[in-house]
C-alpha positions as CSV (number, residue, x, y, z in Angstrom):
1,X,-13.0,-45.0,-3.8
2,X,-15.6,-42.5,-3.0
3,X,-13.7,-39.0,-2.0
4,X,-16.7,-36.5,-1.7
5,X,-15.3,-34.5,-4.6
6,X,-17.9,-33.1,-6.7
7,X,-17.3,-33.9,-10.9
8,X,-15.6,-30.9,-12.1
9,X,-17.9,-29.5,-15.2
10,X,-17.3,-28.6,-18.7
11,X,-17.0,-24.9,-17.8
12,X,-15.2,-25.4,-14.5
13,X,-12.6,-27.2,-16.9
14,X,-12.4,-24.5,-19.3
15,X,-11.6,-21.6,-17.3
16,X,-9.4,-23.7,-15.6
17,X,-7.6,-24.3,-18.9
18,X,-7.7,-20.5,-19.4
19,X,-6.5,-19.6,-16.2
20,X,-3.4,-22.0,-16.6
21,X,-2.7,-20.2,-19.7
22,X,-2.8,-16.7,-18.3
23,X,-0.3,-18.3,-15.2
24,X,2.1,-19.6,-18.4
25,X,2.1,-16.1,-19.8
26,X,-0.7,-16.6,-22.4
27,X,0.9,-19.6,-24.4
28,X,1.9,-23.5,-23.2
29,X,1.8,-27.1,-24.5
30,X,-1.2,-29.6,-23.9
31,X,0.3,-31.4,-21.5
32,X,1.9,-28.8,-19.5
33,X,-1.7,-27.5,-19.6
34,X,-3.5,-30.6,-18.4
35,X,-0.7,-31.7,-15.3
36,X,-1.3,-28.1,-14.3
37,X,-4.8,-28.2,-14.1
38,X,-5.0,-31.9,-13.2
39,X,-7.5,-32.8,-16.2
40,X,-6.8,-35.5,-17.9
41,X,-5.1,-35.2,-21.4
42,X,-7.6,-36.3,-23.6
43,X,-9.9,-34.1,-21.6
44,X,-8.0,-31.5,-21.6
45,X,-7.1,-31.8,-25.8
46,X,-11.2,-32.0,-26.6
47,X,-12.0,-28.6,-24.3
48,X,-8.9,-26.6,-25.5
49,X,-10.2,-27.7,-29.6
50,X,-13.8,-26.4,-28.5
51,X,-12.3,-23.2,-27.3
52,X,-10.5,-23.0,-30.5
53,X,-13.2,-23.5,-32.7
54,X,-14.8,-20.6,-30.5
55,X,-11.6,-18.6,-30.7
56,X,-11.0,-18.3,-26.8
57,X,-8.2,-20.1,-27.7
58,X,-5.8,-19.9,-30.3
59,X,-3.5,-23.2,-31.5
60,X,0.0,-22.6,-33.6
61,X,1.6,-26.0,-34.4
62,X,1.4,-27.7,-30.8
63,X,1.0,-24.8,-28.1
64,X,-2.1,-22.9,-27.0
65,X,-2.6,-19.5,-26.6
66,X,-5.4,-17.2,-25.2
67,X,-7.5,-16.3,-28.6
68,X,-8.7,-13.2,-29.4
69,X,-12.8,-13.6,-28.2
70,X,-11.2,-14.2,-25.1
71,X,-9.0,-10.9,-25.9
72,X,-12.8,-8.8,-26.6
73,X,-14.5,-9.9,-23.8
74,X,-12.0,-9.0,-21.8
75,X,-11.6,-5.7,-22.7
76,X,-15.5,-5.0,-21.8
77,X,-14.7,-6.2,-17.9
78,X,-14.9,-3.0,-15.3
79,X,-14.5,-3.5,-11.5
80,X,-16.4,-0.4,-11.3
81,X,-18.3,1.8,-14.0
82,X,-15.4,3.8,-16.2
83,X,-12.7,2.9,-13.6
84,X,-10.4,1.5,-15.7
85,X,-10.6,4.8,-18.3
86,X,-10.6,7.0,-15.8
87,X,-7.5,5.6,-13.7
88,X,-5.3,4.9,-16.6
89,X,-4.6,8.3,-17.7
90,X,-4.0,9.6,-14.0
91,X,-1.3,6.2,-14.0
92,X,0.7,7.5,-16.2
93,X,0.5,11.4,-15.0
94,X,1.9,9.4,-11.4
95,X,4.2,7.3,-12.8
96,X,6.0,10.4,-14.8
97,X,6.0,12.5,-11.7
98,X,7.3,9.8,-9.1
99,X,9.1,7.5,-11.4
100,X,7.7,4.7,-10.2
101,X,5.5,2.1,-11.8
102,X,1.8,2.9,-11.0
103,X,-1.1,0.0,-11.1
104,X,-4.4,0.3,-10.1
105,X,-5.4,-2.7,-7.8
106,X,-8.6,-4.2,-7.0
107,X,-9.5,-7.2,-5.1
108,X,-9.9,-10.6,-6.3
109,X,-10.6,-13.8,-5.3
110,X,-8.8,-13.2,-1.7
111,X,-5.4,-11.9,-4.1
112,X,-4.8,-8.1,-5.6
113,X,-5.4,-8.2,-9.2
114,X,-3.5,-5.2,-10.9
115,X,-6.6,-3.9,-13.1
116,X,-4.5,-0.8,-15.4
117,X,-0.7,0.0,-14.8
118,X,1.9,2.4,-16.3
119,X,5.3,0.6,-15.9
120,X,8.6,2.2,-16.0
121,X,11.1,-0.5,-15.0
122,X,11.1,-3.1,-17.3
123,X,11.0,-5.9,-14.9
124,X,8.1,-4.6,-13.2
125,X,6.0,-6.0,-16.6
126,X,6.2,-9.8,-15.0
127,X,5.4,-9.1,-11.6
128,X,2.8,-5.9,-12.1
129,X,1.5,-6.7,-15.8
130,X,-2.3,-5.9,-16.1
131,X,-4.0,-9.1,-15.3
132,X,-1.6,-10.3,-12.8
133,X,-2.2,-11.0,-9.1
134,X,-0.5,-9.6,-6.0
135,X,-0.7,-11.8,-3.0
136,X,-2.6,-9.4,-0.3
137,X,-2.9,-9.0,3.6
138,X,-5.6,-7.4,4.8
139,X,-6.3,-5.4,1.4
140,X,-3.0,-4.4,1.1
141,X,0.2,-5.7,-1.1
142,X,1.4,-8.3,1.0
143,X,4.4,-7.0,3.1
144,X,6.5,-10.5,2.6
145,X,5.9,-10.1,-1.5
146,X,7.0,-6.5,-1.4
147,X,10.5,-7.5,0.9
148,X,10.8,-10.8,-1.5
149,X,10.9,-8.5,-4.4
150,X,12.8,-5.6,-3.0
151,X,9.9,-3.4,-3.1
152,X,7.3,-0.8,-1.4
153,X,3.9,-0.5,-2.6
154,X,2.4,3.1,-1.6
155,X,-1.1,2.6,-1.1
156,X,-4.1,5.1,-1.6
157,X,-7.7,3.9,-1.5
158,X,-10.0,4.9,-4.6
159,X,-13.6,5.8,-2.4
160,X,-17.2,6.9,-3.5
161,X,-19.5,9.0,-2.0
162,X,-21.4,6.3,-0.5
163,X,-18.0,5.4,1.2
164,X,-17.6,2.2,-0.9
165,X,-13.8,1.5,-1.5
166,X,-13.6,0.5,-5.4
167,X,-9.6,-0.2,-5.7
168,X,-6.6,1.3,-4.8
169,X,-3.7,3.1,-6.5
170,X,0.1,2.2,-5.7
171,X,3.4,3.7,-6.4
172,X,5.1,0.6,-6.3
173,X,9.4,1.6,-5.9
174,X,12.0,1.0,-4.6
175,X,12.9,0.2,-0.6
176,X,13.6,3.5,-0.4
177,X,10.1,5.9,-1.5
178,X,10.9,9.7,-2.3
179,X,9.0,11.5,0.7
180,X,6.6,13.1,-1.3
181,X,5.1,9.8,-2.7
182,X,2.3,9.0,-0.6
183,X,0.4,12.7,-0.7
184,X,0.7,11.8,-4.4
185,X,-0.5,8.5,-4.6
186,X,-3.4,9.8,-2.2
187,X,-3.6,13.0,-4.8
188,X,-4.4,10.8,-7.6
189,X,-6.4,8.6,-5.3
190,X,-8.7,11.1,-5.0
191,X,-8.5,12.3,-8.2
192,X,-10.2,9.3,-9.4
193,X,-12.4,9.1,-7.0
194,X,-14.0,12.5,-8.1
195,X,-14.2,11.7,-11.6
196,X,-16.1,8.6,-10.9
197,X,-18.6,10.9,-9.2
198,X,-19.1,13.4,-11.6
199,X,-19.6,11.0,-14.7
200,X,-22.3,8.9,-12.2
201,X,-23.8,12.6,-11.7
202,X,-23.3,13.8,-15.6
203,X,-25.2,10.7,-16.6
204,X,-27.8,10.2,-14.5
């Protein structure tokens, strides 16, 4: 039966294989792996042994995990030129003085993906792990995901000169936010926003 559905290619399957690994925490089995991602098992078997062999993937005994080429190349990834070294040092300085856990968060792919965070609570590291994704409205933390979780993300955009917004940072805390949170999440907003400027200027 014809159903207009393009073939899915060898490299559409493979990140789709990687991306199910990343949603089962880095590690899973091959057939939790190919009912998630709707691949057949044998297809699903050959692609994760080529990713092996190219050590994107990693097997022990009869699970998967990410590998570490997969690990290196995502190390070099930036959302914006020296973002992530310049935010993660003012992430923790935000998290010590609000005791909350601090992310910096970018957009991707119509979802927030927390790009750097400093953590404080312990259960924050499933929900706000670097690499994670934060359902959004409008650009912001979705209001329903911060009230499902018992949260409140204060917000501050991370601008350029050219008024480009390049991420935001977030104190994200309890119900109840101290009231000197958001002038600074703003602070540190800014902060980073500066920075970015002056290395673009230093180096050009």
């Amino acid at each position: 039966m014809e159903t207009g559905r393009r073939p899915r290619s060898v490299l559409e399957g493979a990140f789709t294989l990687l991306d199910a690994l990343v949603r089962h925490q880095g590690e899973a089995g091959l057939t939790q792996l190919a009912n998630s991602c709707s691949i057949p098992k044998a297809t699903a078997h050959r692609l994760l042994e080529q990713l092996t062999e190219l050590e994107v993937v990693q097997r022990s005994e009869n699970r998967y995990r990410v590998g570490a080429q997969a690990f290196r190349l995502g190390q070099s990834w930036q959302p914006y030129p020296r973002l992530l070294e310049l935010a993660r040092g003012e992430l923790r300085r935000l998290a010590a003085v609000t005791r909350a856990s601090s992310v910096l968060a970018v957009p991707c792919d119509g979802r927030i993906l927390i790009a750097a965070a400093s953590l404080i609570r312990p259960e924050d590291g499933i929900l706000l792990r670097p690499g994670s994704t934060v359902p959004q409205r409008t650009g912001h933390f979705c209001p329903l995901w911060q009230a499902e979780h018992d949260l409140v993300a204060v917000e501050a955009p991370i601008m350029v000169p050219t008024g480009e917004t390049v991420g935001s940072v977030a104190a994200v805390t309890a119900p109840t936010p101290s009231p000197g949170v958001p002038d600074t999440v703003a602070r540190a907003a800014r902060t980073i926003g500066a920075a970015l400027v002056n290395r673009v200027e230093t180096h050009a």
